[in-house]
C-alpha positions in Angstrom: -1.5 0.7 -19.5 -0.3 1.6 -16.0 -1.3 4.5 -14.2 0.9 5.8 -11.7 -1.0 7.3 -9.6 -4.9 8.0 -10.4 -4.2 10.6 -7.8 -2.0 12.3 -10.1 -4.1 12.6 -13.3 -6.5 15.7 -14.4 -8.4 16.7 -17.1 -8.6 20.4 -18.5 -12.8 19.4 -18.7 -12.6 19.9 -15.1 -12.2 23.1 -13.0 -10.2 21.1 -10.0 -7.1 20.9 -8.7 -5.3 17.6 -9.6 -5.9 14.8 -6.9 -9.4 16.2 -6.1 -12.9 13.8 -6.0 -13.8 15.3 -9.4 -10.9 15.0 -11.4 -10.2 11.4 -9.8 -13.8 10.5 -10.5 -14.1 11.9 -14.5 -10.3 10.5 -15.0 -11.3 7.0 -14.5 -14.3 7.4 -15.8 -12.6 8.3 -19.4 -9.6 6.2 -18.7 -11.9 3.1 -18.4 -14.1 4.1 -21.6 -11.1 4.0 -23.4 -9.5 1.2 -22.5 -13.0 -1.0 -23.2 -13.0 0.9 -26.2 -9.7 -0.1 -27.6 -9.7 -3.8 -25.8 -6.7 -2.6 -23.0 -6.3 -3.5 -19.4 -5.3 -0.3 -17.7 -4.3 -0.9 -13.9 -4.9 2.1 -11.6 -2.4 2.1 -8.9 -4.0 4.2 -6.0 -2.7 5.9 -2.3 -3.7 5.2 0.9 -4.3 6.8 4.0 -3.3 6.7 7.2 -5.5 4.5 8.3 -5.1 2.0 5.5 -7.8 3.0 3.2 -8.1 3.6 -0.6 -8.0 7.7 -0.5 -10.3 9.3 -3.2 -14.2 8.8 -4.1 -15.6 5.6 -3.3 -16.8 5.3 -6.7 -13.5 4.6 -7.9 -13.8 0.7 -6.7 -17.0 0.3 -8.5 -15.7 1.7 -11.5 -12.8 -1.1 -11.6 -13.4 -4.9 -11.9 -10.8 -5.8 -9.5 -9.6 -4.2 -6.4 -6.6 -5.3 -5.1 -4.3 -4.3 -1.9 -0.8 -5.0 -1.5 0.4 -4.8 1.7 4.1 -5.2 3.7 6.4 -3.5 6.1 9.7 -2.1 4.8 11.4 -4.0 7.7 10.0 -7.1 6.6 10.3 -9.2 3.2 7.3 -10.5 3.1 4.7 -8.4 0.8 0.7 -9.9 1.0 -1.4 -9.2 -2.3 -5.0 -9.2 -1.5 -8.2 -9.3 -3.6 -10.6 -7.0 -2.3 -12.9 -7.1 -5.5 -13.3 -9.4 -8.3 -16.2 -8.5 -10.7 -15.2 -11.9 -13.0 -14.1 -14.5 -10.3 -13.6 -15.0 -6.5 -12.9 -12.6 -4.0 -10.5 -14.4 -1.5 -7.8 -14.9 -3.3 -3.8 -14.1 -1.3 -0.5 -14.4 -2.6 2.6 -14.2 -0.4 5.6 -13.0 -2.1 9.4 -12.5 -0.6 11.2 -9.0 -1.3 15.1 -10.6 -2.5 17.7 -8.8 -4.4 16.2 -9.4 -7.7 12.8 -8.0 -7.0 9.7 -10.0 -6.1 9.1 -13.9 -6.0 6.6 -16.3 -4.6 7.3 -17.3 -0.9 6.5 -20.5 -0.5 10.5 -21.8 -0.3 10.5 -18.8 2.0 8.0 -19.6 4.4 9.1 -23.6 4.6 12.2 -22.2 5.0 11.0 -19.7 7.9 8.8 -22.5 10.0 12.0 -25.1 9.5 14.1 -22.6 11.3 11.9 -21.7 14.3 13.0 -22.1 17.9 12.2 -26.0 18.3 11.1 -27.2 21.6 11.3 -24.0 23.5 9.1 -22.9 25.7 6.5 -19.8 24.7 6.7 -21.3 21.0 3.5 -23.1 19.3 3.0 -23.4 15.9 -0.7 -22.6 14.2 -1.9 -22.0 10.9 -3.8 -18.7 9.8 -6.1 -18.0 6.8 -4.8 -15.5 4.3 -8.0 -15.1 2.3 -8.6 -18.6 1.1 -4.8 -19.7 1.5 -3.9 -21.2 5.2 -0.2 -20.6 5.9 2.0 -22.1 8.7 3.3 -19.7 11.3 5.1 -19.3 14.8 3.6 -17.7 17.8 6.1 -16.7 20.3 5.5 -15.2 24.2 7.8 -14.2 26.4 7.2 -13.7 30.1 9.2 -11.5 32.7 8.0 -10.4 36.0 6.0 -7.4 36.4 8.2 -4.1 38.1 5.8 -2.6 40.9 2.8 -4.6 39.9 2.0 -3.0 36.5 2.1 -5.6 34.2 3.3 -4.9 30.7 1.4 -6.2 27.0 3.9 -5.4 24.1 1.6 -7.4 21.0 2.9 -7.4 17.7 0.7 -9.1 14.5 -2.6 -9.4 16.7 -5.0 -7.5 18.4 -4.2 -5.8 21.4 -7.5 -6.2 23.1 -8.0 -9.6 21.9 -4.7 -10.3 23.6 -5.8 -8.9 27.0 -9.1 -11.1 26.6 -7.2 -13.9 26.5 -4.9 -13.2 28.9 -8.0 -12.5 31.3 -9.6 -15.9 30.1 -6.3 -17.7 31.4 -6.5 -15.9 34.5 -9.7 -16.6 35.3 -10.6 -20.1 33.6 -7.0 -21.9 33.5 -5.3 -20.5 36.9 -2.2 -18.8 34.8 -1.2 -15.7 36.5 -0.7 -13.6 34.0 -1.0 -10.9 35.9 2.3 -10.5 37.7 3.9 -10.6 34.6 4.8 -8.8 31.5 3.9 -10.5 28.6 5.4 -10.1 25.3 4.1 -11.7 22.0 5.0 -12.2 18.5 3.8 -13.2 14.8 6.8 -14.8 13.2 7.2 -13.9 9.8 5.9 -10.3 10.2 2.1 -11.4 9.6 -0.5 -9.3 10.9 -3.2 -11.3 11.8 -6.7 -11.1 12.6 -7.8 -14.7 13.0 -9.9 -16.1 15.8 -8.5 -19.2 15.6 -4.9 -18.3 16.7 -6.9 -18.1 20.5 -5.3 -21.7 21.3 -2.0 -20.8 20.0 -1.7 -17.7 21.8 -3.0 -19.3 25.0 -0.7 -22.0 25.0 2.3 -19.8 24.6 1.7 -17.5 27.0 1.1 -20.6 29.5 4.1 -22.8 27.7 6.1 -19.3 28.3 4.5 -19.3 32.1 5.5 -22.5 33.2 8.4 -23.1 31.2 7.2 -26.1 30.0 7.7 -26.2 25.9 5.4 -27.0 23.2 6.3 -30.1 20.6 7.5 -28.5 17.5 5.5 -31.2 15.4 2.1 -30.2 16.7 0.2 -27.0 15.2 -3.3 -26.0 17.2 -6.0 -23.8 16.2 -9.1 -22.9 17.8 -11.2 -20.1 19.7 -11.4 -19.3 22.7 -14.5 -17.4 24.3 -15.0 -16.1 27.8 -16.2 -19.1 29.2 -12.6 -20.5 28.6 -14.6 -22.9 26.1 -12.9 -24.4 23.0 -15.2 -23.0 19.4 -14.6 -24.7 16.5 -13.1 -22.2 13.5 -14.2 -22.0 9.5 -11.9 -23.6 7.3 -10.7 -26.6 9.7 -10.6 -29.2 7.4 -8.4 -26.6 4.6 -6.3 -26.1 7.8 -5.5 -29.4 8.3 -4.8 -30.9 4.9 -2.0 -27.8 4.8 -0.6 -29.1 8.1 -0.2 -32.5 6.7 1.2 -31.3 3.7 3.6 -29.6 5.8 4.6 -32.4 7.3 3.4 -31.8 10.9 0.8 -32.9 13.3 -3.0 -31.2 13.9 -3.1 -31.8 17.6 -6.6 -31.8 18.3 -7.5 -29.5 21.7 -10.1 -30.5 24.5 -12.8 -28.2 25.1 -11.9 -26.0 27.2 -8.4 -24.3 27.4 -8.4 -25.2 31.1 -8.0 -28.9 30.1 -5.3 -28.0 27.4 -3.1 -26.1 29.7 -3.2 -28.6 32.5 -1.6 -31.1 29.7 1.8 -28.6 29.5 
């Protein structure tokens, strides 16, 4: 049984507008005593708000077993389904799936398909792998430099963190003698991932200073690793599930110094 949407769904026991905490609340309540009752699986499918949470009560995701969030920009083809909650197994679980003209489908041909026709050798392009919940994926990070107008340098980041961006930027500054700042930077997720992953630091560095000095980046290597103020190379969780997907992608973990000073100089 799907319901589409709890939102919608009221009860005459209750004196509330439809959509409200109450009638939310009591319809799942009954909709889940029935459905344990009678041996269904009923799937709530739930809004959002603006700022990407589950609108309603809270006690909505404890009555379920299993929370999940799928996720995509109508520009983009690719949709993520994430599991937020898993009463009877693990709560890490991603799937990427491709939007084509017959609906929804895995994306794995997709994404080989996506990585195989990246830019190449071109400078501002490194290749790194991210962690969708338990599932490491293969992606492109592109920068583009241009020089600043009047010296007010531009950051236009799409699929990462602004401010962890400008961090970055100022650790290359500082640490690794790129100056990033008489230029307006520009970088990019390939794919349309939104990513918030320490260990694209290395990735992003590289660009920027591949971008920089116009010097490319070997399209057989893919980094990952974190950068902190110090300009110092951290070490990230899931390195070894990282590189066994590397290898079965066919490419090279290129392992990084320990600093991004040293990694730069090597452009």
């Amino acid at each position: 049984v799907i319901v589409d949407s709890i939102q919608s769904v009221f009860s005459t026991s209750i004196q509330s507008v439809p959509g409200s905490i109450a009638q939310v609340q009591y319809s799942a309540i009954k909709l889940s005593e029935v459905a344990k009752g009678r041996g269904y699986i009923v799937v709530f499918v739930g809004q959002v708000t603006k700022s990407g949470y589950f609108a309603g009560p809270k006690l909505l995701e404890h009555i379920v077993d299993t929370v999940l969030s799928f996720e995509g920009d109508r520009k983009q083809d690719l949709r993520v389904l994430r599991v937020l909650k898993n009463r009877f197994g693990p709560a890490d679980k991603t799937e990427v799936y491709v939007m084509g003209g017959v609906g929804l489908g895995l994306a794995d041909d997709y994404l080989a398909e996506l990585i195989k026709s990246d830019s190449g050798d071109s400078a501002g392009s490194v290749k790194t792998v991210i962690m969708e919940g338990s599932r490491p994926l293969i992606v492109e990070v592109q920068a583009l430099n241009a020089p600043a107008q009047f010296g007010n340098a531009r950051r236009v980041v799409t699929g990462l963190s602004a401010k962890r961006v400008q961090m970055l930027l100022a650790v290359l500054h500082r640490r690794a003698g790129i100056k990033t700042d008489q230029y307006d930077i520009y970088i990019n997720i390939s794919g349309g991932f939104k990513v918030d992953d320490p260990a694209l630091d290395v990735p992003v560095c590289l660009a920027v200073a591949s971008a920089i000095k116009d010097k490319p980046v070997s399209r057989e290597n893919v980094y990952f690793g974190e950068v902190g103020l110090l300009g110092e190379v951290k070490p990230v969780s899931f390195a070894d599930k990282r590189k066994d997907e590397i290898k079965k992608r066919g490419y090279e973990y290129k392992e990084v110094g320990k600093s991004i000073s040293s990694i730069v100089k090597g452009l």
